[in-house]
BAFI-3210 file (N, C-alpha, C; in Angstrom, 3 decimals, decimal comma, padded with zeros to 6 digits):
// residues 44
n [1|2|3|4|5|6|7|8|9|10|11|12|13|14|15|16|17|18|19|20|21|22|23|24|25|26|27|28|29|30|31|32|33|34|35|36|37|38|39|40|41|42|43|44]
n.u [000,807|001,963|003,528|001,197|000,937|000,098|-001,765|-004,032|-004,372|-005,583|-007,809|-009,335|-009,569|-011,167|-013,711|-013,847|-013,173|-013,775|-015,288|-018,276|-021,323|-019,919|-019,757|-018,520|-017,723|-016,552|-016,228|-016,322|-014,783|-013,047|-011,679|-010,450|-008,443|-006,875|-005,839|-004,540|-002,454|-000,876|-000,219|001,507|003,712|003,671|003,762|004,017]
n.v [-001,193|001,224|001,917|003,234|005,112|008,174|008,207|006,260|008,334|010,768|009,504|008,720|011,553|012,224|010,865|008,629|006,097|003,616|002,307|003,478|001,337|-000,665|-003,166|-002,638|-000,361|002,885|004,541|008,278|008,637|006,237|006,754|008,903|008,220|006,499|008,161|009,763|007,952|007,818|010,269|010,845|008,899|006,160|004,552|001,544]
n.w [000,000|000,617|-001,733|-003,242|-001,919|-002,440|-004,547|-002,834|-001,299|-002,837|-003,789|-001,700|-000,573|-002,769|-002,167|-003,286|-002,927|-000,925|-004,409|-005,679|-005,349|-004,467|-001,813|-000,039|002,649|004,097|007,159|008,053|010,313|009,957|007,296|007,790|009,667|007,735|005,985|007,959|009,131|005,967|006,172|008,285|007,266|007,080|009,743|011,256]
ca.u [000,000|002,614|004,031|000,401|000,018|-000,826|-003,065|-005,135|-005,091|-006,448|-009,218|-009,653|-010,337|-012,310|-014,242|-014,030|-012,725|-014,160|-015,997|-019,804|-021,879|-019,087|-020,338|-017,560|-017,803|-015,905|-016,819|-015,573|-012,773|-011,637|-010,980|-009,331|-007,193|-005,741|-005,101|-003,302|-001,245|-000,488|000,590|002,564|004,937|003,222|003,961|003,524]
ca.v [000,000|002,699|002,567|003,679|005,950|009,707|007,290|006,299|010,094|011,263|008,104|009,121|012,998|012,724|010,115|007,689|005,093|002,182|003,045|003,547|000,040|-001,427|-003,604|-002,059|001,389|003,313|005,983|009,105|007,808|005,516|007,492|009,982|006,835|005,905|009,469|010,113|006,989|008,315|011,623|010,131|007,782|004,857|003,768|-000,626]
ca.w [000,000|000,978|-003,101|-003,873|-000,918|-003,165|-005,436|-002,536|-000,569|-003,768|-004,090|-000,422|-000,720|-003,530|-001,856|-004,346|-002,357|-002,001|-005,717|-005,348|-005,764|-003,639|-000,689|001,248|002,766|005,281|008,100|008,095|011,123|008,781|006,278|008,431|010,142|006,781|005,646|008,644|008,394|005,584|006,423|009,213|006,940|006,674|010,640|011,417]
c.u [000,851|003,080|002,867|-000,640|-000,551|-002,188|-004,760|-005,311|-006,042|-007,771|-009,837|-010,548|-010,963|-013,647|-015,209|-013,520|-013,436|-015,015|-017,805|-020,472|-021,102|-019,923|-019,139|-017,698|-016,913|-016,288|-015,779|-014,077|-012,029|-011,061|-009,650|-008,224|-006,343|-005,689|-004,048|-001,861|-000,477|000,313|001,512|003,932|004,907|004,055|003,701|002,651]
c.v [001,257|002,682|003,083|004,514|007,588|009,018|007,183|007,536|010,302|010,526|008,740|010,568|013,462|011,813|009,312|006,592|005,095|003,068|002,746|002,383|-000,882|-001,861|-003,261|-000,608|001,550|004,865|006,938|008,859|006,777|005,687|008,280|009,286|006,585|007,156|010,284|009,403|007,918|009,485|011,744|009,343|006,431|003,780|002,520|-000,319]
c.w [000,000|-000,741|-003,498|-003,155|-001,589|-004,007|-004,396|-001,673|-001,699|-003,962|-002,481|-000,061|-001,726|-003,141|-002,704|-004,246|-001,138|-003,313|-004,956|-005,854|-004,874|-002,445|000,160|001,085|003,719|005,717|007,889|008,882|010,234|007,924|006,454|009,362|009,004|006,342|006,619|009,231|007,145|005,344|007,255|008,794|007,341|007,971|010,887|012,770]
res [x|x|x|x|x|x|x|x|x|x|x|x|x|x|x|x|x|x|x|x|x|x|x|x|x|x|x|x|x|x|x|x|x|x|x|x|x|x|x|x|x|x|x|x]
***
């Protein structure tokens, strides 16, 4: 995931991740959990 971490911010803040029809969703905290992973440097 971290080589395609701007890919999914961007899928993320256009909130287009998961795609629409998807049986997976995610709450706002989860969104904002893996965007701040992200912004963190992709901590274990």
């Amino acid at each position: 995931m971290a080589m395609w971490w701007d890919s999914i911010r961007d899928e993320l803040l256009s909130c287009s991740m998961p795609p629409r029809g998807s049986r997976v969703t995610l709450r706002d905290e989860e969104r904002e959990r893996i965007l701040l992973w992200i912004r963190c440097g992709f901590p274990e």
